[in-house]
N, C-alpha and C positions, 0 to 999 in steps of 0.2 A: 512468781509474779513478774510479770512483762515490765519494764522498763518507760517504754512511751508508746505514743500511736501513731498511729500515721495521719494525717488531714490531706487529703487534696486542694489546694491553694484556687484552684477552681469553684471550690465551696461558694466562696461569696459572693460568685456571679450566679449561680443557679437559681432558676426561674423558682424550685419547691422553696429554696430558702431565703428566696425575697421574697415569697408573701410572708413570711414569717416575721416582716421588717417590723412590726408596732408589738411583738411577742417575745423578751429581751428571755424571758424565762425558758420556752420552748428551747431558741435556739442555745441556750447555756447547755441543755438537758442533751441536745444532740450532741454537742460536742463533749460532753460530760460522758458518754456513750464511748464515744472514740478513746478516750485514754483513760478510762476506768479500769482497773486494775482487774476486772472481771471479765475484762473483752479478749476477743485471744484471733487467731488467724483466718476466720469467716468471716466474722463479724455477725454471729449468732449464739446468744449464749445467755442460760440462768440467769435471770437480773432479780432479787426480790427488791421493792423500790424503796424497803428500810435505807438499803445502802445512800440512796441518792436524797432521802433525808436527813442523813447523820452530815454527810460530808459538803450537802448543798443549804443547810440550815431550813429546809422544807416543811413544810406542815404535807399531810396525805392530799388535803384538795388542791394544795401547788403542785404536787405529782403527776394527781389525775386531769388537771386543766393544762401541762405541761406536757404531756404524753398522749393527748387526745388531740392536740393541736399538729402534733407532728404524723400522728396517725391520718388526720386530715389532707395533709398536704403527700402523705405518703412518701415518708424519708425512713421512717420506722414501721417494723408490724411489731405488733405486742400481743401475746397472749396473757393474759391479768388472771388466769384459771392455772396454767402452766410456769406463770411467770418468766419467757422465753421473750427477749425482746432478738431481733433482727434487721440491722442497718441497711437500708434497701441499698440495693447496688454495689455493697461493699466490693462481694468479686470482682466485679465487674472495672472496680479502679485499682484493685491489689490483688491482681489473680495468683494462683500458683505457680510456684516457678521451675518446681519439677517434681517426680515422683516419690520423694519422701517429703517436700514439703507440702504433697497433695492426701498422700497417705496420714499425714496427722490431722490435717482439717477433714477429712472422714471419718476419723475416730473420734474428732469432738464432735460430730453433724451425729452421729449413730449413738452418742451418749444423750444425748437431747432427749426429755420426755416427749410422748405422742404430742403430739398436736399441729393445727395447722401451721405454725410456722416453720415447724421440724421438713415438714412438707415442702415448703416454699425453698429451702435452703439447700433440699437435698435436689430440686431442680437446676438453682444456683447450682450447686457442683457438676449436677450432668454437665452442663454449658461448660462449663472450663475443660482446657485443652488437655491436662494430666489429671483431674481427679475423675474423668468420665472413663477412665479405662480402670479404675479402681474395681476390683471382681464384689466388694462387701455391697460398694454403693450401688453399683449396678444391680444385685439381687434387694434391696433395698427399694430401688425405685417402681423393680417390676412389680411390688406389693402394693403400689399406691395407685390406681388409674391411672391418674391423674395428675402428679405430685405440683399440689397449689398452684393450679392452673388461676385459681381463680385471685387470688389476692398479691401473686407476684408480677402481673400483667394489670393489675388494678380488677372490679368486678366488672364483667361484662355479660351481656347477653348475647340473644344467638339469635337470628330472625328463622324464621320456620321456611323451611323450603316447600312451596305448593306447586302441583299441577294444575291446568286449568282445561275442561275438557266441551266440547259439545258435542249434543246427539240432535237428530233430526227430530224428534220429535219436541226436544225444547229448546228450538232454533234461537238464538240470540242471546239467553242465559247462558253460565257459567257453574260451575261448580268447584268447589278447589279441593283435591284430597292431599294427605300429607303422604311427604318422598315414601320412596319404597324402605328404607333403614331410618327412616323417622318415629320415634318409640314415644309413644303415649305419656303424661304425666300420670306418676305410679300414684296408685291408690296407698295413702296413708305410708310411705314409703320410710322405714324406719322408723317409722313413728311421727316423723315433721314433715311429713309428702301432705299436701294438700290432695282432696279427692278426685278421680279423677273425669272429666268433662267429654263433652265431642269436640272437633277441630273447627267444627262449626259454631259453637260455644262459646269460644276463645275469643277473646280480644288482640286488638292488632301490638305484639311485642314490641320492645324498643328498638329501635333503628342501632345498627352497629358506629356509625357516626355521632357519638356523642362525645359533647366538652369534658376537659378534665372535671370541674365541679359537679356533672353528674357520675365521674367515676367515683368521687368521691364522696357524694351522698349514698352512691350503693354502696362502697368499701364500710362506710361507716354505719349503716344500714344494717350491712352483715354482721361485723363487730356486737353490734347491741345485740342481735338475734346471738349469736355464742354467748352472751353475757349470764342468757338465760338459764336456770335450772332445769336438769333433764335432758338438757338436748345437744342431740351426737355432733357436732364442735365440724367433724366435716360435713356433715347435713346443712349445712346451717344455709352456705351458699348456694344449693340447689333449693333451696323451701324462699330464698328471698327472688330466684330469677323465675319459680312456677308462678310466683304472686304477683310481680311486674308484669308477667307475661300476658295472665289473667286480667290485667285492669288495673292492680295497684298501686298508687303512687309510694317510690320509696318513702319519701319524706314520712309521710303519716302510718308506714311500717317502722322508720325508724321512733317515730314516737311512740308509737305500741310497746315495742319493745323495752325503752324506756322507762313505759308506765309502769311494766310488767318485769322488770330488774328491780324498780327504787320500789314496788312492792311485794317485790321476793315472792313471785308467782311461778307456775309452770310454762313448759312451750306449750300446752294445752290453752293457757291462759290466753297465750300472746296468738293462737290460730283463731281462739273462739273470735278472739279482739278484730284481728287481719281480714278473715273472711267478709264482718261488715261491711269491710270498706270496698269490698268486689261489686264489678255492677250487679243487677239485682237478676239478670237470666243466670249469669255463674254463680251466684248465691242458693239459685232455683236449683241448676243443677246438681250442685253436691248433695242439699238435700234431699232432693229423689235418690242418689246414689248409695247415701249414707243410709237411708230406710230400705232400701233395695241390700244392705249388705247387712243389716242388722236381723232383718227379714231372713235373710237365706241361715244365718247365725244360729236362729230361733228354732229351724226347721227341726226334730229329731233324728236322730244319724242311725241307720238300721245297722246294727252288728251283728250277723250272723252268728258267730261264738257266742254272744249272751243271747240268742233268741233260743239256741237250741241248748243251750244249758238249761231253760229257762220249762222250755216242751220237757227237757228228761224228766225235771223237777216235776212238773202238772201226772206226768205219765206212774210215776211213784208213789207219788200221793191220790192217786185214785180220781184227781179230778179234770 
């Protein structure tokens, strides 16, 4: 058991932890993070939020309004399925200082259950100067695409790159096709892909300029959609940036979500929910797509081997 923590004396000037100024609880919780005896050389690590009950005299909904607060402001990411809290930036103010003290904070980052903060943490180590030459972490990250592009950078979107082209024959219009490596949204994609549309279909995505409070209503946006039963925990980020893309306001995804957590429903639940909210040609369009795929589904599948097993049989029995 660790001894103390470290704080950076810069804390109290930081823009995340002045909003936090009217929330005496949150900010207890963060710093209750930093010298909990459970924190170690990341600052990524198992937290079950019993502990911060016994020792903060907490009730469970002081927990969840304390750790949801700070998830907002993005000081912490929390996974509440894995129970994995990680202090944003920690690296970033207490890096490694050389290659056994980088080689241990890879064997707690590699002990971490799956999920996406395990993800976000193990990017944190690529960035550091001595844990990125680590051989374990390095094969580690090649296994992740990605490793939590999307929650360690805040959530963001991507605007779609188009061409724009004219032909003589239809002088003055426009057409826009998408880039030549620009890949379609996948049809029902693990399960939580929304179906998939034309580019002509699409609504105009979010602009890459947007304010921290709209990072933070996607960030929390996502969260709720992980919250869900069923659904694959890294999906979760791609199924909320096809749906904004689409037309949908986070906001009224984060509330689906919601509805569909406090009544312990499926991510089926929460897409039937999500979809309404598309304008009504992308609404149009899944459902042609979704008849169109259910239709081909329906079709009977010729098998050769059982047709002709099938003729031996008719040929033996005389008919």
């Amino acid at each position: 058991m660790r001894e103390f923590g470290k704080i950076q004396s810069s804390l109290i000037k930081s823009r995340k932890f002045k909003a936090l100024r009217n929330d005496d609880a949150a900010r207890l919780l963060y710093l209750y993070f930093h010298i909990c005896p459970h924190g170690n050389s990341i600052g990524c690590f198992e937290f079950s939020p019993g502990y911060a009950l016994i020792d903060l005299g907490w009730s469970v909904e002081d927990f969840d309004r304390a750790i949801k607060a700070l998830s907002e402001v993005y000081l912490v990411e929390w996974d509440s399925a894995s129970e994995v809290v990680k202090i944003v930036d920690f690296l970033k103010h207490t890096p490694c200082t050389n290659d056994k003290h980088a080689s241990g904070g890879v064997k707690i980052a590699l002990s971490l259950p799956e999920c996406d903060v395990k993800r976000s943490i193990v990017k944190d180590l690529m960035a550091d100067k001595f844990a990125k030459k680590n051989a374990d972490l390095i094969a580690l990250s090649k296994t992740y695409e990605s490793p939590s592009e999307d929650l360690s950078e805040g959530y963001r979107t991507t605007t779609t790159t188009t061409t724009t082209t004219k032909t003589p024959s239809d002088r003055g219009s426009t057409s826009s096709a998408p880039a030549r490596d620009q890949k379609p949204p996948s049809q029902e994609n693990d399960g939580v892909g929304i179906a998939e549309v034309t580019p002509s279909q699409q609504s105009t995505p979010a602009t890459q300029d947007r304010t921290p409070d709209e990072d933070r209503i996607r960030h929390e946006t996502v969260m709720k959609v992980r919250s869900l039963r069923y659904v694959d925990k890294a999906s979760a980020p791609n199924l909320v940036k096809d749906l904004v893309d689409h037309g949908a306001d986070p906001r009224d995804l984060m509330r689906c979500a919601g509805e569909c957590s406090v009544g312990n429903l499926t991510i089926d639940d929460f897409k039937a929910k999500a979809r309404a909210l598309l304008p009504a040609e992308i609404q149009s369009a899944i459902n042609t797509n979704q008849e169109a795929s259910h239709a081909q589904r329906a079709k009977p599948v010729h098998d050769p081997i059982a047709a002709a097993a099938d003729a031996a049989r008719r040929r033996a029995s005389g008919t």
